[in-house]
VMD Tcl script that draws the C-alpha trace (Angstrom):
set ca {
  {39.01 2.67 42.49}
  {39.63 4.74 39.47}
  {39.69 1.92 37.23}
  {36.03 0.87 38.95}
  {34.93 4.22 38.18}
  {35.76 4.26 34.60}
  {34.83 1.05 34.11}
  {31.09 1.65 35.10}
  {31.22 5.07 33.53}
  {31.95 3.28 30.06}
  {29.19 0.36 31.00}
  {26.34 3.56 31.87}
  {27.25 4.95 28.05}
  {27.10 1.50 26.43}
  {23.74 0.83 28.11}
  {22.47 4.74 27.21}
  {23.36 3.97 23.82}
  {21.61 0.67 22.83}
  {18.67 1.49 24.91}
  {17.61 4.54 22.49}
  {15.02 3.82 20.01}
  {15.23 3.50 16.60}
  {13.96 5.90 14.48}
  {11.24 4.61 11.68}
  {10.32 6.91 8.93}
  {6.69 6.45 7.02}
  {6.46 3.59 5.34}
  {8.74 1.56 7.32}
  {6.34 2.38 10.49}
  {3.24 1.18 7.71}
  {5.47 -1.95 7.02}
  {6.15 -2.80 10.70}
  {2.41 -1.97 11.32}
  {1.20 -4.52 8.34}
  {3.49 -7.27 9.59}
  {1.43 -7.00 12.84}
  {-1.80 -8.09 10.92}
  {-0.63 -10.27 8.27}
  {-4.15 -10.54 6.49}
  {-3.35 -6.19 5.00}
  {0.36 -7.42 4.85}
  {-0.96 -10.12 2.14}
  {-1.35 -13.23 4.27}
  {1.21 -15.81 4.46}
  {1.38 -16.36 0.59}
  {2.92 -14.10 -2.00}
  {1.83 -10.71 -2.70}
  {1.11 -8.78 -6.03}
  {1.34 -5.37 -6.17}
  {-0.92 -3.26 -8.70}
  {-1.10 0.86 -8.65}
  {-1.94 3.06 -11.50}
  {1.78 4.38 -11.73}
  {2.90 0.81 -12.45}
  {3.14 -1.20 -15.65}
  {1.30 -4.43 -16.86}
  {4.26 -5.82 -17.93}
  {5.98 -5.45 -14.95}
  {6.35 -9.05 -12.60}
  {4.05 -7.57 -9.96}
  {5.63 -8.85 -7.22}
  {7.12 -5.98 -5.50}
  {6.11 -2.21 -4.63}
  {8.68 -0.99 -7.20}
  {7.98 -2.91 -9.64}
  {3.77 -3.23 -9.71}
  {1.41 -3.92 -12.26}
  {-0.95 -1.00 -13.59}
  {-4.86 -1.98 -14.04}
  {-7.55 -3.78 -12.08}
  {-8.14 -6.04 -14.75}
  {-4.53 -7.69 -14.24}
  {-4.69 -7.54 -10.61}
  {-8.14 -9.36 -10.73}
  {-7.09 -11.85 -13.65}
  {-4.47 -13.11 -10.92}
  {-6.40 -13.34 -8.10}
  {-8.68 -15.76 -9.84}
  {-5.56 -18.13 -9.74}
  {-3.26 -17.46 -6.74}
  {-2.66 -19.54 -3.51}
  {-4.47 -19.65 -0.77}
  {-3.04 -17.01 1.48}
  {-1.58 -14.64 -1.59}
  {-2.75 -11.25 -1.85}
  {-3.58 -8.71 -4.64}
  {-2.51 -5.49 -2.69}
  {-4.16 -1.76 -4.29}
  {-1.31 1.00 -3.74}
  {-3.30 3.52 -1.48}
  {-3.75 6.83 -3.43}
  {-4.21 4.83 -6.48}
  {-7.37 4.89 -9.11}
  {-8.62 1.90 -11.34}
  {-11.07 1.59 -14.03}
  {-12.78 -1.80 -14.59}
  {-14.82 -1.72 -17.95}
  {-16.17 -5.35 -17.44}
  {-17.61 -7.21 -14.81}
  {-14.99 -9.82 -13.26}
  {-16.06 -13.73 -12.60}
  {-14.27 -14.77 -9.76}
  {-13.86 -18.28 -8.38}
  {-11.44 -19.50 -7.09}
  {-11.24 -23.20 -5.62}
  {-7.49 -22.71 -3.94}
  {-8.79 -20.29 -1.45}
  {-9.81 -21.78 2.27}
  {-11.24 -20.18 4.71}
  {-8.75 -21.25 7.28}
  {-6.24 -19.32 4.92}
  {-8.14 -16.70 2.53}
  {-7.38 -15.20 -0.75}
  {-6.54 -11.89 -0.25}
  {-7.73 -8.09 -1.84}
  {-6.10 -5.62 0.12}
  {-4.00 -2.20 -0.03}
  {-0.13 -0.98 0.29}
  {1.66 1.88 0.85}
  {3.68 2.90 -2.37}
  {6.82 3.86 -1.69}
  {6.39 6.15 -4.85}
  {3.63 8.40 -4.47}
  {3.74 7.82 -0.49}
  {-0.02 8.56 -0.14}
  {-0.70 6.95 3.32}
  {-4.56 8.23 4.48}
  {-6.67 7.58 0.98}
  {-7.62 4.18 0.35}
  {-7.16 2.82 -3.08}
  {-10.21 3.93 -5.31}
  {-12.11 1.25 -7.94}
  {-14.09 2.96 -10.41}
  {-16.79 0.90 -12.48}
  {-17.54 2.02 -16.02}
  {-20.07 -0.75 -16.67}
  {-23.55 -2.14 -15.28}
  {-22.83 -4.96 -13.60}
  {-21.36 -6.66 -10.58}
  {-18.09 -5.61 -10.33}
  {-16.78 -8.29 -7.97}
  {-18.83 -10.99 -9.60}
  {-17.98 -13.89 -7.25}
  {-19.52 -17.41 -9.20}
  {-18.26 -20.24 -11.02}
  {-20.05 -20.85 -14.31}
  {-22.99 -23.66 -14.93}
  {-24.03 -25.90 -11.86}
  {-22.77 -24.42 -7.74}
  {-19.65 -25.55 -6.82}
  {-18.81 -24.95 -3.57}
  {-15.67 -22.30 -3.21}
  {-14.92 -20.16 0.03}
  {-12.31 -18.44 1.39}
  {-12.23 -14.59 0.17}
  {-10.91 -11.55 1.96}
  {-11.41 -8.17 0.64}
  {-10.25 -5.12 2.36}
  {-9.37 -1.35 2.99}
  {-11.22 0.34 -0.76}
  {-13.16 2.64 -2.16}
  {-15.77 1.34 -5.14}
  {-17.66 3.51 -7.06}
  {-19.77 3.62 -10.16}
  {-19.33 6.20 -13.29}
  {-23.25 5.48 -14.49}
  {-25.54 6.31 -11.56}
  {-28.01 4.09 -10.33}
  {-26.75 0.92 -12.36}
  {-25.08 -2.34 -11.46}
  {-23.35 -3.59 -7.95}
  {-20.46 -3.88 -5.76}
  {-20.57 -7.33 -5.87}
  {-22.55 -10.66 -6.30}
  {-22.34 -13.85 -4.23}
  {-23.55 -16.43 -6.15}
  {-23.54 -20.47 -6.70}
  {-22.26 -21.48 -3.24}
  {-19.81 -18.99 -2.54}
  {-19.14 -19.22 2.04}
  {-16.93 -17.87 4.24}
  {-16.17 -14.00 2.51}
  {-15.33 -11.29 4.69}
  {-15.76 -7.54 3.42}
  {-14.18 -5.28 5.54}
  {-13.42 -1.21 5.42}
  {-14.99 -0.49 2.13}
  {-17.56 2.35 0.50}
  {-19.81 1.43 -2.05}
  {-21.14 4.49 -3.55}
  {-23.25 5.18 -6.79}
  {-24.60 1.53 -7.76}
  {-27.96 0.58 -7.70}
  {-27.12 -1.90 -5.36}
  {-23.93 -2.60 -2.85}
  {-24.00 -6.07 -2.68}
  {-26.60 -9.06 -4.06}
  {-26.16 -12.04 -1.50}
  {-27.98 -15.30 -2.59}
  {-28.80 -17.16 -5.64}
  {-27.04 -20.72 -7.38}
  {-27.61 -22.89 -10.27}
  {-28.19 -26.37 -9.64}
  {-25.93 -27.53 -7.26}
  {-23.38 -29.86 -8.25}
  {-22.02 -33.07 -5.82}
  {-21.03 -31.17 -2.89}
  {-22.33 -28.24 -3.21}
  {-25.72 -26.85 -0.68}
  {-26.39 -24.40 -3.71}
  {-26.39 -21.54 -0.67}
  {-23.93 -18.77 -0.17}
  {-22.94 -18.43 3.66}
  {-21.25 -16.61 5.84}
  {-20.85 -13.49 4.05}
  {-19.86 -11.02 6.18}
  {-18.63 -6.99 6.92}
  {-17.08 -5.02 9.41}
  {-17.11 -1.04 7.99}
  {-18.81 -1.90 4.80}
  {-20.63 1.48 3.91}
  {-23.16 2.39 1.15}
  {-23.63 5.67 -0.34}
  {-25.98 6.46 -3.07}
  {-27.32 3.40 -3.31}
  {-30.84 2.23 -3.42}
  {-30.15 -0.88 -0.71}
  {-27.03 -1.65 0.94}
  {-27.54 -5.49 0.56}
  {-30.16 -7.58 -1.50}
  {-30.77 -11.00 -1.98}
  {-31.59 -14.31 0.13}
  {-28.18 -13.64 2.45}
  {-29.00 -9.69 2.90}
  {-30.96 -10.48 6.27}
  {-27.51 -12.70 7.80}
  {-25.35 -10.21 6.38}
  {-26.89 -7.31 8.24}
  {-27.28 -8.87 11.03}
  {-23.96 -9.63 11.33}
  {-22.63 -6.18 9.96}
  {-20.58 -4.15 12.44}
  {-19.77 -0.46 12.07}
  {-17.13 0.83 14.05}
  {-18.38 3.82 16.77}
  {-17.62 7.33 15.33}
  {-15.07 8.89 17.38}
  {-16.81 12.22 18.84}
  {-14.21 14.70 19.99}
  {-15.32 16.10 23.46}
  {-16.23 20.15 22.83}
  {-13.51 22.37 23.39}
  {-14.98 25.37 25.94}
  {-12.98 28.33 26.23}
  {-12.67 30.09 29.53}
  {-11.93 33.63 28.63}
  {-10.94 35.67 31.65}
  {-12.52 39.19 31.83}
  {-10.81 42.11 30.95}
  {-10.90 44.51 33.83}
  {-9.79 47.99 32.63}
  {-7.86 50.41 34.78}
  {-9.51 53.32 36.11}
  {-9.39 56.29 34.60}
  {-8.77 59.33 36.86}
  {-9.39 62.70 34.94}
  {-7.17 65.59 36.53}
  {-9.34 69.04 36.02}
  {-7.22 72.42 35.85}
  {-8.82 74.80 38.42}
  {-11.05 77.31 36.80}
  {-10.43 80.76 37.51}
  {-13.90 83.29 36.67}
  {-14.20 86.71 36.76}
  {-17.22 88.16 38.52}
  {-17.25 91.93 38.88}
  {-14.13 91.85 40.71}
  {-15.07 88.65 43.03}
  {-12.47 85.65 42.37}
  {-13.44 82.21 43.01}
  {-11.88 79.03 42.56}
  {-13.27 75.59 41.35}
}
mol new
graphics top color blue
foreach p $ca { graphics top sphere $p radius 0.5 }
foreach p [lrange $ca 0 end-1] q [lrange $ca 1 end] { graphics top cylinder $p $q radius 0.2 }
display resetview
């Protein structure tokens, strides 16, 4: 009996021990929480790291060791695999001084080319989303190929902040000469003339419907802009915009209960006159 005893004794600790959870500190909760969605985790392809602590000369391909400008980030993602990623460190700032051409024909919508954020394990700025300054007057995400539409497709770009340094002047980005299937999701556009131009091709070549489709946004925002979205594709874009529902805390009301003094009883000394020999008491 005594041997049963200590026998399920030492089974009730083994089981109380495994069965307590692990504990996860920052950025391995952000980690566990990207590998949940792999499209901010960088897809299914490899992932390039950029943030403005990092170093151009650097291979890019971890969060220790990342590269340092926009310009490098966007130079690769002109040329990666479908399902790599170009991944902002949150926290971070970039300047772009010229307007970036992107096309890329590897990208399928099936398996997108990715623009996303990370975590840096550096810094460990978790709640401000990578910020992408313009210092010119044009698109800044200039999605076309050059001379006649060829159809490309395919894009994701995610979770940032663009802004312009000149008021009033240039865009976000440009969709033009058959570029389908882009999602924009979780970014401000602030300060550009315009967010985003939709519409517009050269002549098309074999293959090519000369129309950009599909473009899409879930949380894009504009800010300082004189129109959102312009362009033959701004009417299917809106329409198929979604904003997420502000969360609206419920008011707090606070019951105070009343303050009831206690009563004050005021004890008189008896007051003794003098009134041609007549004593009376009060």
């Amino acid at each position: 009996m005594n041997k049963f005893i200590m026998v399920f004794l030492s089974s009730v600790m083994l089981i109380s021990c495994t069965t307590q959870p692990k504990k996860i500190d920052v950025s391995e909760k952000i980690n566990l929480e990207l590998l949940d969605n792999p499209s901010a985790a960088g897809g299914t392809g490899t992932n390039y790291y950029v943030c403005d602590d990092g170093d151009d000369n650097n291979d890019g391909l971890s969060e220790l060791t990342p590269w340092k400008s926009f310009s490098k980030g966007i130079g690769q993602y002109k040329k990666i695999q479908a399902g790599d990623a170009i991944l902002f460190c949150r926290g971070g700032v970039f300047y772009t001084a010229k307007s970036e051409r992107i096309a890329n024909f590897n990208c399928l919508v099936s398996n997108p080319c990715i623009i996303s954020d990370y975590y840096n394990p550096v810094s460990q700025v978790e709640d401000v989303a990578p910020l992408i300054i313009s210092q010119h007057t044009d698109a800044v995400f200039n999605f076309q190929d050059p001379g006649r539409a060829d159809h490309d497709e395919g894009y994701l770009l995610e979770n940032f902040n663009l802004t312009s340094s000149i008021d009033a002047q240039g865009m976000g980005f440009l969709f033009y000469n058959d570029v389908d299937d882009v999602q924009l999701s979780n970014i401000k556009i602030s300060s550009f003339k315009y967010g985003i131009q939709v519409g517009g091709s050269n002549k098309p070549a074999p293959g090519s419907n000369a129309l950009n489709e599909r473009i899409i946004g879930n949380d894009v925002v504009g800010e300082n802009l004189r129109s959102l979205v312009i362009g033959i594709g701004a009417e299917e874009f809106l329409a198929n915009l979604v904003i997420s529902e502000p969360i609206i805390a419920e008011p707090v009301v606070v019951v105070l209960e009343p303050i009831i003094a206690d009563p004050v009883v005021a004890v008189l000394e008896p007051v003794i006159a003098n009134t041609e020999g007549t004593y009376f008491v009060c």
